[in-house]
KEVO-594428 format. One record per residue (C-alpha): residue number from 1; residue in three letters; x, y, z. Coordinates in steps of 0.1 Angstrom, whole numbers, plus 2048, in hexadecimal, padded with zeros to 3 digits. Layout:
<atoms>
  num  residu    u    v    w
  NUM     ALA    X    Y    Z
...
</atoms>
This chain:
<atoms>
  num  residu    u    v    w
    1     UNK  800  800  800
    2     UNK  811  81B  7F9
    3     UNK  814  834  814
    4     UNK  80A  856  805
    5     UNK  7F0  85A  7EC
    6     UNK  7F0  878  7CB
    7     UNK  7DA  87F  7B5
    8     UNK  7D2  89B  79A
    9     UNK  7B0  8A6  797
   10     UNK  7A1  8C4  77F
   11     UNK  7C7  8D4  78C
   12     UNK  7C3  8CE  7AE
   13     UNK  7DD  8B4  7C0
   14     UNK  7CC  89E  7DC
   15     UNK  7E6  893  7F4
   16     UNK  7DB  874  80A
   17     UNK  7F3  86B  82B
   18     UNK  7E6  847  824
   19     UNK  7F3  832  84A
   20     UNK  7CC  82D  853
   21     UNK  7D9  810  86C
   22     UNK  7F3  827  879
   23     UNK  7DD  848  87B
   24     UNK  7F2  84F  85B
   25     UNK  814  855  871
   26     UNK  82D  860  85B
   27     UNK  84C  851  852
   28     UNK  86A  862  844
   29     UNK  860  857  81C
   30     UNK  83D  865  824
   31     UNK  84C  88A  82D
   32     UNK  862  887  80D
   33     UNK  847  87F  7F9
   34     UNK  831  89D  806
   35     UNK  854  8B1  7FD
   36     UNK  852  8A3  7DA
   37     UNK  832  8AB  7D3
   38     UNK  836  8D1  7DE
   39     UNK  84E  8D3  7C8
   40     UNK  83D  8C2  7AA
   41     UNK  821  8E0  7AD
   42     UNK  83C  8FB  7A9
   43     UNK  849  8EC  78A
   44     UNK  825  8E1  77B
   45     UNK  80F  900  772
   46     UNK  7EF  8EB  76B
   47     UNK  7F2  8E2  792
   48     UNK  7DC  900  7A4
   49     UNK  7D6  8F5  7C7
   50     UNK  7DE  8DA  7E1
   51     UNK  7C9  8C7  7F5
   52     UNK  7D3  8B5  815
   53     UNK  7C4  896  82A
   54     UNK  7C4  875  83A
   55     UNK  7B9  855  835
   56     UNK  79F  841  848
   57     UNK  78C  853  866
   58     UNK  7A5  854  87F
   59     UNK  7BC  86E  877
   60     UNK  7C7  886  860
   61     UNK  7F0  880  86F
   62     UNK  7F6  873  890
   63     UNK  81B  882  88C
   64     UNK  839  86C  882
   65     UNK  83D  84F  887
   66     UNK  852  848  8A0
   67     UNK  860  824  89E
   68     UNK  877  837  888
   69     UNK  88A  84B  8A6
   70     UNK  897  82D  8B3
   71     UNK  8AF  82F  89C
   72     UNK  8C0  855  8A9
   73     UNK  8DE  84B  8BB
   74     UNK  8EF  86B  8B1
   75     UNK  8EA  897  8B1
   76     UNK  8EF  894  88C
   77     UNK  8CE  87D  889
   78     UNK  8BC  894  8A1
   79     UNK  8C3  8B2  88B
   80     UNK  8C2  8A3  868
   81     UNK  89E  897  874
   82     UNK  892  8BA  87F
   83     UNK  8A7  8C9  861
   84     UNK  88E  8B0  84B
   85     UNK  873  8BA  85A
   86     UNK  878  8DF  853
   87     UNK  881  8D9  82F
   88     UNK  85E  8C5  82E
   89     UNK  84C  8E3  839
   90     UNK  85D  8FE  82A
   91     UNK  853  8EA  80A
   92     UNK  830  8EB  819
   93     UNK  832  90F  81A
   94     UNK  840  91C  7FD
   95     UNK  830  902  7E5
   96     UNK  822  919  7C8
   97     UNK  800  914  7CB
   98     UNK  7E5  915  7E8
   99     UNK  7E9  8F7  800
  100     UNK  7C7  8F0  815
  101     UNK  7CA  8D5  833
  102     UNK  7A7  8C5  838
  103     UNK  7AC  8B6  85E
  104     UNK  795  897  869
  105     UNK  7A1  88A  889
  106     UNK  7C5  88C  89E
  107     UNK  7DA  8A5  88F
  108     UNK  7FA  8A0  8A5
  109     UNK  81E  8A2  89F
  110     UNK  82A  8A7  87D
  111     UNK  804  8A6  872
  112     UNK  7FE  8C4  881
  113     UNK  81F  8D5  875
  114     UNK  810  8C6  853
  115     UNK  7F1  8D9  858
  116     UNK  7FF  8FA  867
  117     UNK  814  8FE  848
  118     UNK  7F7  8FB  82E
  119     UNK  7E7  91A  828
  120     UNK  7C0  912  833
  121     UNK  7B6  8F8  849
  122     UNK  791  8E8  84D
  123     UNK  789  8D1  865
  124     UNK  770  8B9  873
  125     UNK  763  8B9  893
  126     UNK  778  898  89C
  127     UNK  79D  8B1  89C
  128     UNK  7B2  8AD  8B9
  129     UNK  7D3  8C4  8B1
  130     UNK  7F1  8C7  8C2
  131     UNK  80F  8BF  8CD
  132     UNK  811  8A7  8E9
  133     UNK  839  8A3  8E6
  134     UNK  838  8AB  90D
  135     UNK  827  88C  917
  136     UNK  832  874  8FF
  137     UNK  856  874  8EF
  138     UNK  866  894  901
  139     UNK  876  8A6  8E4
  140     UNK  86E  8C5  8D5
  141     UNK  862  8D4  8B2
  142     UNK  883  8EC  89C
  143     UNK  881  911  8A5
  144     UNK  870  912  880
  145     UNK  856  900  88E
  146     UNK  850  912  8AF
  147     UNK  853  935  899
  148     UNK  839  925  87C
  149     UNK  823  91B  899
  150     UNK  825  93A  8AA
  151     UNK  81D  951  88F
  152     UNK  7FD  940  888
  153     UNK  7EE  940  8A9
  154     UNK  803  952  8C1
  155     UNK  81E  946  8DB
  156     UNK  803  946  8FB
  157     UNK  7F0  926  8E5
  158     UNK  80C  915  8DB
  159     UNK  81B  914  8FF
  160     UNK  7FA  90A  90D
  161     UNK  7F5  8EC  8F4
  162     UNK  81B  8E5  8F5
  163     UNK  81F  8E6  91C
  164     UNK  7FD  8D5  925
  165     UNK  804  8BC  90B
  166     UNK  7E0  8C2  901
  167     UNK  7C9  8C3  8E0
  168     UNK  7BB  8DC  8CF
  169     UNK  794  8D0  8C4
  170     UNK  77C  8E3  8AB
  171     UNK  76C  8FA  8BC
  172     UNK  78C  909  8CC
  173     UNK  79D  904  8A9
  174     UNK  782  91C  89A
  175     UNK  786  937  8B5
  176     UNK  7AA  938  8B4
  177     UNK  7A9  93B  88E
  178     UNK  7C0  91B  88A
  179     UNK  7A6  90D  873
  180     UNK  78C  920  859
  181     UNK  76F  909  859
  182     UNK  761  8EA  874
  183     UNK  74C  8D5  863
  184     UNK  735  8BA  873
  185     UNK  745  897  867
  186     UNK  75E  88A  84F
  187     UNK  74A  88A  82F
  188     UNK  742  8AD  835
  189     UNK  764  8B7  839
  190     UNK  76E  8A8  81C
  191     UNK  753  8B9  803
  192     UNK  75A  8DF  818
  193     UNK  77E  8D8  814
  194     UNK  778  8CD  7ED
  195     UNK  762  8E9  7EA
  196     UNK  77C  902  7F7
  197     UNK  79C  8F7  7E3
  198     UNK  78B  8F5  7C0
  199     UNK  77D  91F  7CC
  200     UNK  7A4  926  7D3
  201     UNK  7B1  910  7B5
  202     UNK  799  929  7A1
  203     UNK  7A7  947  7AB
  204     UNK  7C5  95D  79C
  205     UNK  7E5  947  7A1
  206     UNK  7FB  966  7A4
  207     UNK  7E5  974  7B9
  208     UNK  7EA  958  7D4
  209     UNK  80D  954  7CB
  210     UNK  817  976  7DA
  211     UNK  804  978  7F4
  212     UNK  812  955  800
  213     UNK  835  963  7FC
  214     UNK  82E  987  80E
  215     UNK  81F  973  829
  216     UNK  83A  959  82E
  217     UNK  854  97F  828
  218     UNK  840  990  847
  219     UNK  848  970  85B
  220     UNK  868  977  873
  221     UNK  882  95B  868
  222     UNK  898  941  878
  223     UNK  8BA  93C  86C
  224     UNK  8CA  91B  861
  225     UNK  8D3  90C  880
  226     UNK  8C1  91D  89C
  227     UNK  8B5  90B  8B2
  228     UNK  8C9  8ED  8B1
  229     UNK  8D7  8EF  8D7
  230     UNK  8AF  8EA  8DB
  231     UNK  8A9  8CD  8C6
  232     UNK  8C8  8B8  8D3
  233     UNK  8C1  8C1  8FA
  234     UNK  8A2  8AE  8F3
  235     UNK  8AC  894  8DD
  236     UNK  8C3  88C  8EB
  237     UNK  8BD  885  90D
  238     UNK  8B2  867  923
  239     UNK  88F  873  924
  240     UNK  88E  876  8FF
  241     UNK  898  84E  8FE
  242     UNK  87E  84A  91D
  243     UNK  862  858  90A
  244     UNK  866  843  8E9
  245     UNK  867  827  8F8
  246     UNK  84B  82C  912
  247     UNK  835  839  8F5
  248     UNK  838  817  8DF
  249     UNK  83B  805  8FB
  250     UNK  81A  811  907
  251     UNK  826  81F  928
  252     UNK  824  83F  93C
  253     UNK  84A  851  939
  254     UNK  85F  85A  959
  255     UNK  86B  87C  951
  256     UNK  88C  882  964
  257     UNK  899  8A1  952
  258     UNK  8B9  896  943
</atoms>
């Protein structure tokens, strides 16, 4: 099966995170692929608009999937992972054409960092958002991250969801203006979020083009490498180690700080 689905439609590009059976976690291929595709729509001109979802009626993206951090046993696989993942959503960002997130179900990890980088986000009243990073593994997201997150909703929000380990749900979604739209079940979402991409795909390229780019411009930005004393305190500590393996192994973590 393969992992991540694409599809062209009357010029608009449906992206599928296709892991039903593992709340479509996403491996390393998967954020390659989402990479790929981003940068197919610059290149192709008869792509107008993005559309992006998950498969089954779990999740949209229950973050990554994290049987593959087993595997860091060095900084350098800390920060090439984080370095990855901000090359994944800076493609996210900057793809040409208007990307619109339609969210049914957890939204956690790199899902939501998925999500927050698309331009427009719908959801159904099923979202849970966050990231719960502070209860399960014990890392932490890049500085890109943290600034993306920030500048959508505002450093007060991202603390509370970030130190409380909690998630965001619809109607909180709405008010904070994380997402445009709550709609009452999946196959509503799906026909609002259909409905809205074609509208956008219809509109003056150029048009949405710049304003993309002067909104990503007003943006304060991070320079290659900030950040990284962050990313490695986490990673690489015991409680990083503790959490992974606490989380598959289906057990509460014992935080110790070190």
């Amino acid at each position: 099966m393969n992992e991540l689905l694409y599809e062209m439609r009357d010029g608009i590009g449906y992206v599928t995170l296709n892991r039903p059976d593992k709340r479509n976690a996403l491996t390393f291929a998967m954020y390659e692929r989402i990479a790929a595709i981003c940068e197919e729509a610059n290149q192709d001109r008869s792509v107008r608009a993005l559309l992006f979802t998950g498969a089954g009626d779990k999740a949209f993206a229950a973050g990554t999937d994290m049987s593959q951090f087993r595997a860091f046993d060095k900084e350098q696989d800390a920060l090439d992972y984080e370095a990855r993942i901000d090359r994944v959503m800076n493609a996210i960002e900057r793809c040409r054409v208007p990307t619109v997130a339609a969210i049914h179900g957890a939204c956690t990890g790199g899902g939501a960092s998925i999500a927050a980088c698309c331009d427009l986000r719908i959801a159904s009243r099923a979202l849970k958002f966050g990231f719960p990073v502070a209860r399960t593994l014990g890392n932490c997201l890049s500085l890109a991250s943290y600034s993306r997150l920030v500048y959508l909703v505002g450093p007060s929000l991202v603390k509370d969801i970030v130190f409380r380990a909690r998630l965001v749900e619809a109607d909180e979604a709405l008010a904070k203006g994380l997402i445009l739209e709550a709609c009452d079940d999946q196959p509503a979402l799906m026909s609002r979020a259909e409905e809205i991409t074609r509208l956008v795909a219809s509109h003056a390229p150029l048009t949405l083009q710049a304003t993309k780019e002067a909104i990503l411009r007003l943006r304060p930005t991070v320079p290659h490498g900030e950040g990284n004393d962050l990313v490695l305190m986490c990673y690489m500590s015991q409680d990083f180690r503790e959490g992974m393996e606490a989380f598959l192994g289906k057990r509460k973590p014992a935080w110790k700080g070190k």
